[in-house]
ROLORO-671510 format. One record per residue: residue in one letter; x, y, z of N, C-alpha, C, CB in turn. Coordinates in steps of 0.02 Angstrom, whole numbers, plus 50000, padded with zeros to 5 digits. Glycine has a CB too. Example, Ala and Ser with C-alpha at 12.3 -4.5 7.8 and 13.67 -1.06 7.14 Angstrom:
ROLORO-671510
A506604971650390506154977550390506604983550390505654977650452 S506424988850354506844994750357506455000250394507044997050286 
***
This chain:
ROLORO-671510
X492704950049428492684953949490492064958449492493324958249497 X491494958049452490814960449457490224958349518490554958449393 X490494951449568490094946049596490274947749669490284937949568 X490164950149721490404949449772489964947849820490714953849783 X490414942949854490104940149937490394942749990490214932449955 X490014945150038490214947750107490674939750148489314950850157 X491174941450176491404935950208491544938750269491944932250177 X491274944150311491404944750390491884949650381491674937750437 X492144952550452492514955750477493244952550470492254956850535 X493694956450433494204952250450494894953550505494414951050389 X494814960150536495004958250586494634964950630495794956750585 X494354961350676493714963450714493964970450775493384955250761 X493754974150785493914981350828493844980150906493344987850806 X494144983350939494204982351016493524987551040495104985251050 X492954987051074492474990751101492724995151177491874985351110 X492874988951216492894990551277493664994051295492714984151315 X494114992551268494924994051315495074999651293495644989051303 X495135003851285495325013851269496145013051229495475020651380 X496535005851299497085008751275497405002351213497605010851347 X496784997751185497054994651124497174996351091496904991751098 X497644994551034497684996050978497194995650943498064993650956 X496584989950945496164991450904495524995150915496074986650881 X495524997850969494895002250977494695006650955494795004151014 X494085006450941493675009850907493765017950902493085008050934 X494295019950951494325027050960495385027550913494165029551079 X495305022250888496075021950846496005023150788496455015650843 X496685026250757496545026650679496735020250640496975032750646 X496475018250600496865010950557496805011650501496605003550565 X497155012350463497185010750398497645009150346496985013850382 X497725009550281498025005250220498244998450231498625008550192 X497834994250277498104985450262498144983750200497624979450287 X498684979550216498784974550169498924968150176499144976050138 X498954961650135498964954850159499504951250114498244951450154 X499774950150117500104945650068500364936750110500864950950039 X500354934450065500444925350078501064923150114500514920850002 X501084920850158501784917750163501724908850164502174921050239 X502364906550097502214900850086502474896650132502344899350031 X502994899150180503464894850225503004893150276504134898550255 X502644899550287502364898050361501604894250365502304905750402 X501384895150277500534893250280500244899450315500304885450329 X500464904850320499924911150333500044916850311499804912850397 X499234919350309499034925750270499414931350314498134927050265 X499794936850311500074940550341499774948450337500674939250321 X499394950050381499174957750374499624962350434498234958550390 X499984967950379500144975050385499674980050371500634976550348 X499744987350438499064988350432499584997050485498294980450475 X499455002750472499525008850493499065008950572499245014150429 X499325010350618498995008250677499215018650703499474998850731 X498635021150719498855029650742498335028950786498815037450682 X498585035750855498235039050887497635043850832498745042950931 X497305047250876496905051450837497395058850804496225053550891 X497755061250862498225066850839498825062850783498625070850916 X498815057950766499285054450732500145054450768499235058050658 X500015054250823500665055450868501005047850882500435059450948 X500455043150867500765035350877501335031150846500315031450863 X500985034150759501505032350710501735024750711502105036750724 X501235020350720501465014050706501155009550664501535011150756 X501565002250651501444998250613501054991650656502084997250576 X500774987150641500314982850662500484977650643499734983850646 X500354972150660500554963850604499894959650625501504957650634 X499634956450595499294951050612499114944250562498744953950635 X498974939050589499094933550541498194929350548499924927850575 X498334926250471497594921450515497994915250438496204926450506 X497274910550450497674905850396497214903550327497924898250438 X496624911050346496464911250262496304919050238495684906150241 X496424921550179496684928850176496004931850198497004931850096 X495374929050182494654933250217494784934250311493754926550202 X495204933250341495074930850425494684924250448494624936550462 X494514925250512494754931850549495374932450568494424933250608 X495724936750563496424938250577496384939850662496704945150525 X497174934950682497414939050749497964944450752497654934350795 X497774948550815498334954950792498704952350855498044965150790 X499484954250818500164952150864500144957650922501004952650815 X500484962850873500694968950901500804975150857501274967650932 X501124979950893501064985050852501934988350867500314990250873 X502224989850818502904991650816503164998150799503174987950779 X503435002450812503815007450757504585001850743504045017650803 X504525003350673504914996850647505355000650645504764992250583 X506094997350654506705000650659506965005650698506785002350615 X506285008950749506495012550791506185018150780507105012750795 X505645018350692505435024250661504855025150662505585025050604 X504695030750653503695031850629503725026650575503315041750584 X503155025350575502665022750509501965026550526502525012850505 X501845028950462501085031650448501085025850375500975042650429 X500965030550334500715027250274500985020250244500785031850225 X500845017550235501285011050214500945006350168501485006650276 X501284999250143501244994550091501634988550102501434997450032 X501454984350049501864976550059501964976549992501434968850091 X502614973549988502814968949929503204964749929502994971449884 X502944959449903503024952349898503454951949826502244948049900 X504394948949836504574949349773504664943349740505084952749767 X504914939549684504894936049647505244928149706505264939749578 X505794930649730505934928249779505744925749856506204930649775 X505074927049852504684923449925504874931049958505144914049974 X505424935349960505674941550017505054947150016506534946049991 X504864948950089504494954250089504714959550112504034953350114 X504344965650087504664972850122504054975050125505234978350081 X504304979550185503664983050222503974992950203503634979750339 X503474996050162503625002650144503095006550173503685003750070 X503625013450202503165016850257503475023450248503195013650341 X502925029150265503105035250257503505036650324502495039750243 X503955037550341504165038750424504555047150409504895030750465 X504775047550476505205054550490505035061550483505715054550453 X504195058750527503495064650495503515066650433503445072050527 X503385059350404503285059650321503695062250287502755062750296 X504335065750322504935067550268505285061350209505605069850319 X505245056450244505605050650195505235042150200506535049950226 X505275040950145505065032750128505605028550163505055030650037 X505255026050204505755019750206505635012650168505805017850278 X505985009750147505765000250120506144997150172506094996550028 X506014991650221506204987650259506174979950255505964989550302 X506814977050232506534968350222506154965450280507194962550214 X505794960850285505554958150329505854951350355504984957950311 X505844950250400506054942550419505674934350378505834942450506 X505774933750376505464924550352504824925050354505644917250408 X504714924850413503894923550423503614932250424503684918250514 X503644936150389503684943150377503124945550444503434945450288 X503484943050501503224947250568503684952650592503134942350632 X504304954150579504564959250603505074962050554504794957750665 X505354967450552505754969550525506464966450516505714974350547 X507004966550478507674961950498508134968150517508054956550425 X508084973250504508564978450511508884980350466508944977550548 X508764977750401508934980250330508434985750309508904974150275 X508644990650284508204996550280508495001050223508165000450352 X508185004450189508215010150144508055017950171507745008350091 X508285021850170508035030350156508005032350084508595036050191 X507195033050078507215036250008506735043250015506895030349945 X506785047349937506455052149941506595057450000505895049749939 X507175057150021507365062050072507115068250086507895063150067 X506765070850109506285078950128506005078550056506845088350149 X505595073450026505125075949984504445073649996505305074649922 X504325071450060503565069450084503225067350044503165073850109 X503295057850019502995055449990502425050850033503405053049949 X502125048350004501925043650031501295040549998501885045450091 X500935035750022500245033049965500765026249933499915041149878 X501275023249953501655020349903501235013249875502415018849936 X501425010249803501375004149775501885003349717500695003149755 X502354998349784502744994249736502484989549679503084990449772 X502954988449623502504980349580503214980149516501274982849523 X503324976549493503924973149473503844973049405504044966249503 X503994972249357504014972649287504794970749224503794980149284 X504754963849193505344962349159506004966349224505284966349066 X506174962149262506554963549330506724969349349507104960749336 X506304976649351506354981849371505644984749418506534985149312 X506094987149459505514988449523505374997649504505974986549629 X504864995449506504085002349502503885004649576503154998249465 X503645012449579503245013649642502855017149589503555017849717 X502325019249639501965024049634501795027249695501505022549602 X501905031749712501755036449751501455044249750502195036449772 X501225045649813500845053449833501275056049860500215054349881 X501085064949839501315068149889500885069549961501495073449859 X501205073050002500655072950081500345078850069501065073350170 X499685077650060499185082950055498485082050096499035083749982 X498585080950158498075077250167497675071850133497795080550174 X496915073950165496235067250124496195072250056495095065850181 X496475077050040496465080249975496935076249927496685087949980 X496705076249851497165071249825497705075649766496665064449787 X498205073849740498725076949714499065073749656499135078049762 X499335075449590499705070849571499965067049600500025072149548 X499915058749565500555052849555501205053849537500435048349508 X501615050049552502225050049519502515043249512502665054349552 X502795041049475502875034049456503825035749468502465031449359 X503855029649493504635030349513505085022749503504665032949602 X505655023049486505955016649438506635015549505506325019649328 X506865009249483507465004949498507734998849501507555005449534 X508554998349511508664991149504508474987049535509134989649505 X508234988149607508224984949663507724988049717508904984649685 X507524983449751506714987949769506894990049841505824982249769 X507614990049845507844994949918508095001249884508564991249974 X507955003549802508175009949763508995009049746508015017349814 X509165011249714509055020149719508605022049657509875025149711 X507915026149704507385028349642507465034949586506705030049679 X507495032649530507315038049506506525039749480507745038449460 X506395047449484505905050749475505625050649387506115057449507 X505045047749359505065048449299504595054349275504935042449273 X503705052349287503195058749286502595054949318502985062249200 X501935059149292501585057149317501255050349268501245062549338 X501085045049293500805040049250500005042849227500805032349295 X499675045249266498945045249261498695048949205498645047749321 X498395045849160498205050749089497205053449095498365043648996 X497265057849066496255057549052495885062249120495825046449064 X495235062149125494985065249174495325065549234494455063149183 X495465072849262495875072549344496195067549345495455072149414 X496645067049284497265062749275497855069149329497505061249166 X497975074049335498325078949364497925078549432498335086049323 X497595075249479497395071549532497215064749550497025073749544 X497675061149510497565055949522496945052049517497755056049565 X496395055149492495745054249461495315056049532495615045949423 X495655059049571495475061749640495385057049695494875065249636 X496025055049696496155048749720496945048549748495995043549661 X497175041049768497565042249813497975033049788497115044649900 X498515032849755498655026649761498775022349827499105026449727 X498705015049812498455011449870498985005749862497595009149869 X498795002049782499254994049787499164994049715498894985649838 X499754990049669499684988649599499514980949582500334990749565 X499084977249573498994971449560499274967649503498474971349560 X499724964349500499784960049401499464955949403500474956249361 X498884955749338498654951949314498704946149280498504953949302 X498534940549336498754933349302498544931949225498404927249346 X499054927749201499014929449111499174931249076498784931249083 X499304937849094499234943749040499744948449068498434947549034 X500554946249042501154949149041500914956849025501664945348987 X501464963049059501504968949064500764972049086501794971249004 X500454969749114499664972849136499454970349183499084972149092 X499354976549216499274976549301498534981849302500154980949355 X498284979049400497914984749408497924989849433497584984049423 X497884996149434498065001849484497385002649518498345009249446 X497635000949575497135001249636497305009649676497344993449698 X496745012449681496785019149748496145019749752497175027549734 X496415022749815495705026349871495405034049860496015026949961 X495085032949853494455040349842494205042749913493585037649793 X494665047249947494515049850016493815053949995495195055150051 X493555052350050493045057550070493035059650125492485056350064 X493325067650106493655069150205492925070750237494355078750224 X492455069650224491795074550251491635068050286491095078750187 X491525061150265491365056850283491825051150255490765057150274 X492415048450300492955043750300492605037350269493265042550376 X492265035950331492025028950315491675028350256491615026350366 X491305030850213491105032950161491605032450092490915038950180 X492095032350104492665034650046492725027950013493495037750077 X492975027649929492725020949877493595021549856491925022649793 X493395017149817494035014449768493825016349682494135004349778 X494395015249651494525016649582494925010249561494925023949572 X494865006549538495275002849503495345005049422495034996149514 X495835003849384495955003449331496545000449279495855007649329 X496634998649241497214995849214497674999549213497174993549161 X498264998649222499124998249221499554996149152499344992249275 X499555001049112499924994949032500734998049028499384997248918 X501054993549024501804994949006501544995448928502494988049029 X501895001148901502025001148819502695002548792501615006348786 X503234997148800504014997248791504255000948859504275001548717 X504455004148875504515006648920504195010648975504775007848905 X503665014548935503035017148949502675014948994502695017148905 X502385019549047501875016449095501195021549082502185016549183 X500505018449078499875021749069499595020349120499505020249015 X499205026049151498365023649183498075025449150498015025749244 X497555023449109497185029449075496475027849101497245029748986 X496055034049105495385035549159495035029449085494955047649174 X494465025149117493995022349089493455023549154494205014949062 X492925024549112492295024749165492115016949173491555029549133 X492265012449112492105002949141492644999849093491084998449119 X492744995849110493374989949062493084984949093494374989849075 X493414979149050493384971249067494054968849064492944966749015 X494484966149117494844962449100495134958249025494644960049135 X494514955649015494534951448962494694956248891493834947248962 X494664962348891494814963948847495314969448838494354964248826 X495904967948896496644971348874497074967248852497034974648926 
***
């Protein structure tokens, strides 16, 4: 992952219409894509807001290779709720859930998705009740479901918290913070995003987050770093470079 090629826009912004969803005067952010094998398409979830963040919705769009260009469906409050912050996870079982900060960020919801993971089914979770999480990444481990999540602090960043259960509709419990080493107690000043497992190489994943830069948005980077289960144990620990090849 040192080699990269530009492959286009993948799903392209509205110029002219004020009142699209995708125009240029909209907020968008934390997509995500995950596969669907039934349908043969790439599926992007994606935070769709006004500028005052008063919109609170979720987005879907599909294309049929994960670079785009993607088409956008529509835009939903799923279940009837806000969505701001949100995530995908794809479980062992083909089932997807769509996780979203709703109820002005008082509570997480996890929502299964339908088949072709375009809409919600009406199966739903309340978690984290009035503790304003959000930033979530689910990821699975010897059959126990992991988050990681933020608290709401704005584009300012805050401890992680790594959170456990049987079943990835909860019930979560709270363990600590995973993040060890430099502005390990900020998340390395950063913001979790998505946990990747690494093909191969049982109990080791990547921890992916975003490095806001509230001064200049568009500007703002990523952090990747490794994820190690140690028996029960979960690590990030700060490296300034790693190689794959050698965890």
């Amino acid at each position: 992952m040192l080699t990269w090629k530009y492959q286009g826009v993948a799903l392209a912004p509205n110029k002219t219409d004020s009142t699209n969803d995708l125009h240029i005067s909209k907020v968008i952010e934390r997509p995500k894509v995950i596969y669907n094998t039934k349908t043969k398409k790439f599926v992007m979830w994606l935070h769709i807001d006004s500028e005052d963040y008063s919109y609170a919705s979720a987005g879907v769009a599909i294309s049929d290779s994960p670079v785009g260009p993607y088409k956008f469906i529509e835009s939903i409050r799923p279940n009837n709720q806000m969505s701001r912050d949100m995530s995908l996870f794809k479980d062992d079982d083909g089932k997807a859930y769509h996780i979203y900060s709703s109820e002005n960020n008082a509570v997480m919801h996890i929502s299964l998705l339908t088949e072709d993971y375009l809409k919600p089914t009406g199966i739903e979770s309340r978690n984290f009740i009035d503790k304003s999480r959000e930033a979530s990444a689910m990821f699975k481990n010897n059959g126990k479901y992991y988050l990681i999540t933020s608290a709401c602090s704005g584009w300012s960043s805050n401890a992680a918290m790594l959170e456990t259960a049987d079943s990835n509709l909860g019930e979560w419990k709270e363990l600590y913070n995973p993040c060890n080493g430099t502005n390990g107690d900020s998340t390395f000043s950063s913001q979790s995003t998505f946990v990747l497992p690494i093909e191969g190489k049982p109990n080791k994943f990547i921890f992916m987050a975003d490095r806001w830069n509230k001064t200049d948005l568009k500007d703002s980077r990523y952090i990747w770093l490794p994820l190690i289960f140690n028996t029960d144990s979960v690590k990030v620990n700060w490296q300034e470079s790693w190689k794959i090849e050698d965890l």
